[in-house]
C-alpha positions as CSV (number, residue, x, y, z in Angstrom):
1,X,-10.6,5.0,26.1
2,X,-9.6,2.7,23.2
3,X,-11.4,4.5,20.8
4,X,-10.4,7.8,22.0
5,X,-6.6,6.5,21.5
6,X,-7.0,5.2,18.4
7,X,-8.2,8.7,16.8
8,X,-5.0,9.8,18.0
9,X,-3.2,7.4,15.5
10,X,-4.8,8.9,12.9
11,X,-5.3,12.6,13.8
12,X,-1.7,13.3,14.9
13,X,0.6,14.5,12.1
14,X,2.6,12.3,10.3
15,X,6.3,13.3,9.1
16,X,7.3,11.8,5.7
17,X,11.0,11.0,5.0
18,X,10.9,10.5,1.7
19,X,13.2,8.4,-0.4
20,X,13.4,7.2,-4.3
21,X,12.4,3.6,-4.1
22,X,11.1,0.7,-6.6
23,X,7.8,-0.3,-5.8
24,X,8.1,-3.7,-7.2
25,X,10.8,-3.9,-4.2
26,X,8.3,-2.8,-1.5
27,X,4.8,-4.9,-3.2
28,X,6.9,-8.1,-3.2
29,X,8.2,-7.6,0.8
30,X,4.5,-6.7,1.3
31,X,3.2,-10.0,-0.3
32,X,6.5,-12.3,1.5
33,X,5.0,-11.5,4.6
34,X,1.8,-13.8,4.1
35,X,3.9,-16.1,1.9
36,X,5.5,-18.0,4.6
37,X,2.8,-18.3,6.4
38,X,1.7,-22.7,6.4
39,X,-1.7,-22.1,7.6
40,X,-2.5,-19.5,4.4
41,X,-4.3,-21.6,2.1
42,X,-4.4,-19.7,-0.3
43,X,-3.0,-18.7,-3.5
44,X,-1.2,-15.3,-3.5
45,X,0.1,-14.1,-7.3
46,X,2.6,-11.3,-7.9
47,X,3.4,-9.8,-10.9
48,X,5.4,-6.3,-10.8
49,X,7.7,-4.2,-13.3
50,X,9.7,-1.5,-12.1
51,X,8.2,1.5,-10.8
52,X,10.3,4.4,-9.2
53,X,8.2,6.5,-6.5
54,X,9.5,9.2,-4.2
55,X,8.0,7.9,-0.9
56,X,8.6,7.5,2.8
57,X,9.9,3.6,2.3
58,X,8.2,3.0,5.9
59,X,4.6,4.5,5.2
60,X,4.6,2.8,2.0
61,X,5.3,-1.0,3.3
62,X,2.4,0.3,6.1
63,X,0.2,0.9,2.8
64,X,0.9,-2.5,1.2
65,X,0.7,-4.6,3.9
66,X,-2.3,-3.5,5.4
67,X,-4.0,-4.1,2.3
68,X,-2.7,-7.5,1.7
69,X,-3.6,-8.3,4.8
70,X,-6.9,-7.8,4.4
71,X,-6.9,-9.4,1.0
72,X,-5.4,-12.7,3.3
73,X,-8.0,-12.0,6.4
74,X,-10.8,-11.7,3.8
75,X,-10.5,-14.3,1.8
76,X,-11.4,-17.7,2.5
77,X,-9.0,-21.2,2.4
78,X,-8.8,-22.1,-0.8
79,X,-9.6,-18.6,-2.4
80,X,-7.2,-16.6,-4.9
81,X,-5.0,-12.8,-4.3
82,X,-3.7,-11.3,-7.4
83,X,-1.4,-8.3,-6.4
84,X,0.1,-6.2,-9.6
85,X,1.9,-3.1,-9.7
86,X,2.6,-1.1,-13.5
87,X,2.7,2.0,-15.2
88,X,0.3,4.3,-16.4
89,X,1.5,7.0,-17.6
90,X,3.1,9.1,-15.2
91,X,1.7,6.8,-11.9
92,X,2.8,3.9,-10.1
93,X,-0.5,1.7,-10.6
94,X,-0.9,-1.1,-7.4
95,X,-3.8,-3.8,-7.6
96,X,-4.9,-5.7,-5.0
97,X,-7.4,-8.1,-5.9
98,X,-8.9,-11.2,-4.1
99,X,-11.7,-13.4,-4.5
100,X,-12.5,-13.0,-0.9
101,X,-16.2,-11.8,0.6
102,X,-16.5,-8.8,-0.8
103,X,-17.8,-5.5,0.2
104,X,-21.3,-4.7,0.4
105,X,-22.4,-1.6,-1.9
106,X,-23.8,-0.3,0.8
107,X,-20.7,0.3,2.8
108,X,-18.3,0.7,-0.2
109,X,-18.9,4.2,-0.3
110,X,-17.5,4.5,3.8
111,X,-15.1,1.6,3.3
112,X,-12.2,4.2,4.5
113,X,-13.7,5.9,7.0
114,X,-12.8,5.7,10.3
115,X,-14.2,2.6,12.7
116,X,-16.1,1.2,10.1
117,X,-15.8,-2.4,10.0
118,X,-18.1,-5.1,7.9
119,X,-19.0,-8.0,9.9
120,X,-17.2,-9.7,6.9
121,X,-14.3,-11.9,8.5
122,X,-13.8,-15.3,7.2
123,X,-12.5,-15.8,11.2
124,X,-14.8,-13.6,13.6
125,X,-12.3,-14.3,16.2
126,X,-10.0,-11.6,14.2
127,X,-10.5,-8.0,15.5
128,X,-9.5,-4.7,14.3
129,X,-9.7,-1.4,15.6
130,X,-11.3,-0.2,12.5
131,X,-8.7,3.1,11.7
132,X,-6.9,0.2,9.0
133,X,-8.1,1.4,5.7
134,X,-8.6,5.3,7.4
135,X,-4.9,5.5,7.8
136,X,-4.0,3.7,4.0
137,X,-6.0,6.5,2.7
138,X,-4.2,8.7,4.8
139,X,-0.7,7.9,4.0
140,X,-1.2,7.7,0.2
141,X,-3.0,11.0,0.3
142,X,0.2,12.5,1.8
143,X,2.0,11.2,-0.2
144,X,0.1,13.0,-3.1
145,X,-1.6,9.4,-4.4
146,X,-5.0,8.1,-4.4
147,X,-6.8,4.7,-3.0
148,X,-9.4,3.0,-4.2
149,X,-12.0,0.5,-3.5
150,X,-14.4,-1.8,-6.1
151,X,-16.2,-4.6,-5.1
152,X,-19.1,-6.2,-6.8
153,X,-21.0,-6.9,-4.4
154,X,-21.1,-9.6,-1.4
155,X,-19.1,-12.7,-2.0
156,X,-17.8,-11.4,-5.7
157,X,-14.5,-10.4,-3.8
158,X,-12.8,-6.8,-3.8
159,X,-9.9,-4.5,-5.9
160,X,-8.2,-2.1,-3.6
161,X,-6.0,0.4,-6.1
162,X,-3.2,2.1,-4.8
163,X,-1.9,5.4,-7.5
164,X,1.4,7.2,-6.9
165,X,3.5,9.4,-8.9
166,X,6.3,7.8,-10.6
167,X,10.1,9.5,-10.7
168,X,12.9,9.3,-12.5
169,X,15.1,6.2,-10.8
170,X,18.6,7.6,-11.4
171,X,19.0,11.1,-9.3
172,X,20.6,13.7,-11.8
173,X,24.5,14.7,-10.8
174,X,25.3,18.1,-11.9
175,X,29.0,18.7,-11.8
176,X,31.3,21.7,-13.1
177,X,35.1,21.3,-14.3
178,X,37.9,22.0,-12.1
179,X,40.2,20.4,-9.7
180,X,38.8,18.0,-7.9
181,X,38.3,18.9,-3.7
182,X,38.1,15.8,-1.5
183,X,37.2,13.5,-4.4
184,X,34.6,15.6,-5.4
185,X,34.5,18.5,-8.4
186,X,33.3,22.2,-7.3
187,X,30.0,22.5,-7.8
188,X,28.9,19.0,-7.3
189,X,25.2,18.8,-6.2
190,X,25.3,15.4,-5.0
């Protein structure tokens, strides 16, 4: 029944509402979730610069925060997350990268599809459903983005890389002269 459920999750449709937003805003709530946590141990780095996407704000900090927390659940005490965002080019560029176990080459390829999970926890006592990384690929597909996956190898940690379109952060106004009607001039398109 549980699996049958969970396919649901990922099969139903999914309604964006879609919002200008900085990036760098939603990486850094992302990352402050496992920051305050005492029992982490280890060492999380941020570095970000603005990046303007058009995104449903929601499904986005889903994204993130999936993926850093599998940086955190995969990566042992004492062990290192770098998480970056920057432009290139026209995209919103988001690294993930953690010195944690790694991922096997020979599940790398099906790393995103759905109930495939590596016997790969630091803590075998934390479960997953296994739809995690199918519905990250899911939500930045809709969103017209791309997710990837490197590791090399076994123990040499893992790079997940998240790629959106950027947009232009300030919203054009278009306004034509006249008298102004309620505080705002005819023609106003915002």
């Amino acid at each position: 029944m549980q699996q049958q459920k969970t396919g649901l999750v990922v099969s139903e449709e999914i309604r964006l509402q879609r919002q200008t937003v900085d990036m760098a805003d939603a990486v850094r709530s992302a990352v402050a979730t496992f920051t305050c946590d005492d029992q982490l141990k280890r060492s999380i780095e941020v570095r970000t610069e603005p990046a303007w996407v058009d995104v449903d704000a929601m499904r986005l900090a889903q994204v993130l925060t999936n993926i850093v927390a599998n940086a955190v659940k995969y990566t042992q005490p004492g062990g290192h997350i770098r998480v970056s965002l920057h432009a290139d080019g026209n995209d919103a560029v988001v690294k993930i990268e953690d010195t944690g176990l790694g991922i096997s080459a020979a599940l790398l390829p099906f790393i995103f599809d759905q109930y495939v999970r590596a016997d790969r926890t630091v803590d075998h006592t934390q479960a997953g459903l296994g739809i995690g990384l199918t519905l990250v690929r899911r939500l930045v597909e809709l969103h017209g983005g791309t997710v990837i996956a490197a590791s090399a190898g076994e123990g040499r940690g893992s790079t997940f890389t998240v790629r959106l379109a950027q947009v232009s952060p300030l919203r054009e106004c278009t306004a034509t002269l006249g008298p102004p009607d309620a505080g705002r001039a005819p023609g106003a398109s915002c």
